[in-house]
N, C-alpha and C positions, 0 to 999 in steps of 0.2 A: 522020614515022614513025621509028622508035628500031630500031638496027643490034640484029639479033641476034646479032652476034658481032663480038667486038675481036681481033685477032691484033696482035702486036710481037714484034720479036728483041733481044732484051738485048745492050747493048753494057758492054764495060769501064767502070768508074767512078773513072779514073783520080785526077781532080780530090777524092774522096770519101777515095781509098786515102791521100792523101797528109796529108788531116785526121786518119784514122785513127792514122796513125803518128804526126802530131804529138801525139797523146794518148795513148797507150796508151805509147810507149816513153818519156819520160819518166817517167810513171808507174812503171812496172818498173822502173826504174831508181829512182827514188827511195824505193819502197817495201825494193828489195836492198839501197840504199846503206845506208839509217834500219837494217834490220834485221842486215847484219853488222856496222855499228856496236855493237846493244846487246848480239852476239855475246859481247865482252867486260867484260860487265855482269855480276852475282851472277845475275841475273834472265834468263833466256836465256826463256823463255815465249815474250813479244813477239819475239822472232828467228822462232820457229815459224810465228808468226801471222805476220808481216810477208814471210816466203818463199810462204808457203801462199797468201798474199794477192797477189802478186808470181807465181806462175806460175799462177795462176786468171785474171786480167790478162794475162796473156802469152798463155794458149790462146784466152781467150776473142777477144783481137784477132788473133793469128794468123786461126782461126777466119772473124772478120768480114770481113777483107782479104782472106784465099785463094778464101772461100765466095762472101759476097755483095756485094764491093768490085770483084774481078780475075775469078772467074769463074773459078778454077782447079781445083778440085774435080771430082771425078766426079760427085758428088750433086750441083751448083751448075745452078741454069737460068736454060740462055740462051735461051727465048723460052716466051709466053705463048699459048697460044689459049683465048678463052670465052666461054662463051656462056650464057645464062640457066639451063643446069640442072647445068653441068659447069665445071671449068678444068683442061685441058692443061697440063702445064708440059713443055717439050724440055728433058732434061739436058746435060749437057757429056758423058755417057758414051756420051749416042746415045738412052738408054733414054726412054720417053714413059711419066708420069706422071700419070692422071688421076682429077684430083679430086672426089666426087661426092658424098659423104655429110657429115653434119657439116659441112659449108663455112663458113667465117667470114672476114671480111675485118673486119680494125682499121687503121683508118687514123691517123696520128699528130696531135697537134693542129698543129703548125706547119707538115705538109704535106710533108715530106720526103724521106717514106718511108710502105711500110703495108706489111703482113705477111698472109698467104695459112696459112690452116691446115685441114685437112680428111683423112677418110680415103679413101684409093683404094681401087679395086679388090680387092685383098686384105685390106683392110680396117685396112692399117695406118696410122699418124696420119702425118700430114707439117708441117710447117711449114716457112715461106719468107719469108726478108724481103729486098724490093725499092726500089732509093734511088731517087729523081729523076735521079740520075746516070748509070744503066743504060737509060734512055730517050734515042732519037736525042733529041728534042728535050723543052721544055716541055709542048707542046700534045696530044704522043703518053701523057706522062706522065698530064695532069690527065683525057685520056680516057678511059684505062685504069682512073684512080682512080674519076673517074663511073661507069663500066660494072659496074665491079666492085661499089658498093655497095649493088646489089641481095643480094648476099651478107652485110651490114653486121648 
């Protein structure tokens, strides 16, 4: 007989924040280095593009490390409840978010993460992406991924 409902508490993704950083800040940094380099160029264009390019990178990993790495966000959720027709999600604000309409789960191909998208109550859109990392363990993760691809 198959559980009608999974409950977890998301824990910090310590291990995940620290990959982050090693990608995303070299990045920025190389894309500002390149770009006030050709600063000094006839052609300042690519300076535009390379800054623009350079703090899109910058928000968007800010963003993934604050959000869904550390869990620091007020929007960010730290725990899941679901069940066959619905998904809970607890936020870091306190507020409870449930998702009922439109529901879809995408899971990634190498397993590492999968993302929650759906409209609540009010009827507005949410999406949510959760790493392997923010699961106490492995076994809590891949049960979470099974349960949830009834929504898939």
């Amino acid at each position: 007989m198959a559980k009608k409902e999974k409950r977890c508490t998301l824990i910090q993704d310590i291990k995940g924040m620290w990959w982050d950083l090693a990608l995303y800040v070299p990045t920025v940094v190389f894309l500002l280095s390149i770009g006030f380099k050709l600063w000094y160029t006839a052609d300042k264009n690519w300076t535009y593009l390379l800054v623009f390019l350079a703090t899109f990178f910058f928000l968007a990993g800010t963003n993934r490390i604050l959000k869904t790495r550390m869990m620091l966000l007020p929007s960010s959720p730290i725990g899941i409840d679901a069940n066959k027709q619905r998904v809970l999600l607890q936020l870091r604000s306190g507020q409870q978010v449930e998702l009922v309409k439109a529901l879809r789960y995408y899971p990634d191909f190498v397993g590492k993460s999968f993302a929650l998208s759906g409209l609540d109550l009010s009827g507005a859109k949410r999406q949510h992406v959760f790493h392997r990392g923010q699961f106490a363990n492995d076994k809590e993760y891949q049960e979470m991924r099974d349960f949830l691809r009834v929504f898939a």
